[in-house]
N, C-alpha and C positions, 0 to 999 in steps of 0.2 A: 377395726379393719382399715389399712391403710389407704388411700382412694390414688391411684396412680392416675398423673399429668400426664393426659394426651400432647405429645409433641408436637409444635407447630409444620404445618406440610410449607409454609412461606420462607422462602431462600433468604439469608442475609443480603441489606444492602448493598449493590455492587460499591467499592471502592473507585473515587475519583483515578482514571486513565493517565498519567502525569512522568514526566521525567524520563527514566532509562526506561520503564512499563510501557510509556508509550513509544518511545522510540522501538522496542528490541518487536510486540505487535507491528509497526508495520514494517519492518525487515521481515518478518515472516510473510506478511502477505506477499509480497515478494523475494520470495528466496534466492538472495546471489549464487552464484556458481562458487565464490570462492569469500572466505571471509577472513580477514587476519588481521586480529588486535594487538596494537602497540601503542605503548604510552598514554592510553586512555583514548586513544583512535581505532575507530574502525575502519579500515580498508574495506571495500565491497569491491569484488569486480566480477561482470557478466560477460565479459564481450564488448562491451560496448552499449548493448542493446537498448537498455532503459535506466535514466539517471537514480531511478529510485532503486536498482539491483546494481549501478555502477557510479559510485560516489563515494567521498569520506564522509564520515560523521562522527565528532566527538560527542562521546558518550561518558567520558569520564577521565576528559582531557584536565590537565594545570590548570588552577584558575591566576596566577601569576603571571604577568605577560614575557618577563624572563626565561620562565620555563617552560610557558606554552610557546612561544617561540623556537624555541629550542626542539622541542616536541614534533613542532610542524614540520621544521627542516627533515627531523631524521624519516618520519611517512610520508613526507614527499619524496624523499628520494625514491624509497618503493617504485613510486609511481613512476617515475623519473625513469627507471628502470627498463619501463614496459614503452619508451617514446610517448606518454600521453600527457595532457594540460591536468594537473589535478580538477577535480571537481567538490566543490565542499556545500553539504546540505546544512543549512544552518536551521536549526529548528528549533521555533520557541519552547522558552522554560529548559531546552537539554544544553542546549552550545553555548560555551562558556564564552560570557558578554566582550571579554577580551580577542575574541576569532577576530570576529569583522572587519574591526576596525587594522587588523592588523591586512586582512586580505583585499581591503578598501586602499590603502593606502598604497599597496603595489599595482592596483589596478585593476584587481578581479571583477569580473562582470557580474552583476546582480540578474539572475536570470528564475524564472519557474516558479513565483507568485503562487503557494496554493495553499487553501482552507485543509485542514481534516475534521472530518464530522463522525459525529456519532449519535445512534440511536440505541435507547435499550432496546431488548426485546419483548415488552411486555405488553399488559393489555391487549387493545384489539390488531390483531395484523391483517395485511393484506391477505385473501385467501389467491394460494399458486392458481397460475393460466392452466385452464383446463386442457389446453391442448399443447403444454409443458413438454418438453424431449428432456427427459432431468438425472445424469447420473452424478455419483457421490463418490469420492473416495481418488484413487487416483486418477491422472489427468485420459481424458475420455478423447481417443484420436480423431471420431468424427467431430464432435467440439471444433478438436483444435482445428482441425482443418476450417471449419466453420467461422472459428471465429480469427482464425488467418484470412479469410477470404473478407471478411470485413474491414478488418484495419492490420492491415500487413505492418512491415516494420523495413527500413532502407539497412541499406550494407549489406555487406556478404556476410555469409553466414547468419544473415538474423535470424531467419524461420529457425533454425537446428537453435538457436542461442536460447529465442523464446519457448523455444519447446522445453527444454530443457529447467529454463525457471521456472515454466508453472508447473511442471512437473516435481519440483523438490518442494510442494508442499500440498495435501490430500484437499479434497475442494469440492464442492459441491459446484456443478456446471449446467446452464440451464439454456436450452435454443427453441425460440419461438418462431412459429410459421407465420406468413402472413401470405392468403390467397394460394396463388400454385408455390409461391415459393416458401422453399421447407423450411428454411433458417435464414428468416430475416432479422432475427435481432439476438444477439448471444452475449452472455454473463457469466460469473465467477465470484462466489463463495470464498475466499480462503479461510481454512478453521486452523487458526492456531490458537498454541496454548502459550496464557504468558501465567507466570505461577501454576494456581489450582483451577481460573477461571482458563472456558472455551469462550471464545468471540470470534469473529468474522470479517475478511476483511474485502469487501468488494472491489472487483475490479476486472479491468479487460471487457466494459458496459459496451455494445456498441449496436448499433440498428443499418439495417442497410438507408441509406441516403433516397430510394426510392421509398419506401413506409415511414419515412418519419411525420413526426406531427399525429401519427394515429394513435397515442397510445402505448407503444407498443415496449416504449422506456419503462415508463411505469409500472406498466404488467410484466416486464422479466425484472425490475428490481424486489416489484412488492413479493415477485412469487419466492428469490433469494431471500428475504429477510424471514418469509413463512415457515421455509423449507433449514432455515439456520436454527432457527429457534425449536426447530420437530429433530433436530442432532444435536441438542443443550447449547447452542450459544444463547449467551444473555445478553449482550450488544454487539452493533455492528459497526465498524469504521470503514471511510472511505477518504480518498483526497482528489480533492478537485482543485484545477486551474481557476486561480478567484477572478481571468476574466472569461472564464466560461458562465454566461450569464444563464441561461437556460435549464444546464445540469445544475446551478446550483438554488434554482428557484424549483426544480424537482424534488432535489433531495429532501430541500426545509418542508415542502408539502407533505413529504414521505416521513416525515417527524423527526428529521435529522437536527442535530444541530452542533453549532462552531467550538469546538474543544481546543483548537490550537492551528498555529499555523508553520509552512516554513518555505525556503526558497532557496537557494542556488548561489554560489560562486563560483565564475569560472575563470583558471586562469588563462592569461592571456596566452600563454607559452607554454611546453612541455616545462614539469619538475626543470628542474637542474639535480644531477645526481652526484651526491658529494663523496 
């Protein structure tokens, strides 16, 4: 009689986060409004709103300085188009080593310093605030409203802009009370898919400035990372500004850690459109 192998119930190791994988997760965690590749450039544009939904990124630009030259001109013009200063996310291991120096040399500003981190989702997690306001799926308007009243955004039209981006990707969103008031500190999940794996990309963390210091960071991150992992995400990413010293001494407590980093070029002056 033949004796059948009970199949293992333990998931494959996750695969190292790296390259276009990681770039194309955090485009998702923030979903541009408009996206359109050329010549191995991404275009992103939101509005304006936020550099991480309104930026280039090459993802599978020329590694030639010739041709990525060449490359540049023609997606800038794009931009060039719209009156605006290009803006180029250079991020480690993706942007082809030849950008910079080309964007340095005209003068582009080095701006937006920031870590991205990650945590699996395993072992023990934090268990969610028991007094959690927590929905799932798409974007939840008391939320936003909440977590507009938090940390607003300048220009016209931002609120309708920001709406709008967290709304093109499903999320798990979580507002905590503190004392009478109902929503002092509000968060964001986002579950995107890159291949087969779900992951998570935190963001929009914010506490009201009267409750900080109690906690209250920690208990709507840990209750996100709980509540991600009970919808099958098996890591979470986030990006922080590397001289935000505080959030980033939360997150490594919170078992995150430094998987790459990137930052910003801005040009001085609108595209030229050729």
């Amino acid at each position: 009689m033949t004796r059948r192998t009970r199949r293992s119930a333990t998931p494959p190791p996750l695969r190292p986060l790296t390259g276009t994988r990681l770039a194309e997760a955090l485009i998702g965690g923030w979903r541009p409004l408009q996206r359109l590749d050329v010549d191995g450039f991404s275009v992103l544009r939101s509005r304006g709103v936020t550099r991480r939904a309104h930026s280039i990124l090459a993802l599978d630009a020329p590694d030639s300085e010739p041709e990525l030259a060449a490359a540049l001109d023609r997606v800038e013009s794009l931009v060039a188009r719209a009156g605006e200063r290009p803006t180029h996310r250079i991020l480690d291991g993706v942007t082809p080593e030849a950008l910079e120096p080309l964007l340095e040399a005209r003068g582009d500003e080095s701006a937006g310093d920031s870590e991205i981190l990650e945590r699996e989702l395993t072992g023990t997690l934090p268990r969610p605030h028991p007094s959690a306001v927590i929905s799932t799926g798409a974007l939840d308007e008391d939320w936003f409203d909440a977590a507009w009243a938090l940390a607003p955004r300048e220009g016209e039209g931002a609120r309708e802009s920001l709406h709008d981006i967290l709304a093109g990707t499903p999320a798990i969103q979580v507002r905590l009370p503190a004392g009478e008031v109902p929503d002092a500190a509000v968060g964001r999940a986002a579950l995107v898919d890159v291949g087969k794996e779900t992951l998570v990309v935190l963001n929009m963390i914010a506490v009201d400035p009267a409750h900080r210091r109690r906690g209250l960071g920690r208990a709507l991150s840990g209750t996100l990372l709980a509540l991600a992992a009970v919808q099958g995400a098996r890591r979470a990413l986030l990006e922080v500004e590397a001289e935000n010293t505080p959030a980033r001494t939360l997150y490594r407590d919170l078992g995150f850690r430094r998987i790459g980093g990137y930052h910003y070029r801005l040009g001085s002056t609108p595209a030229t459109s050729s």
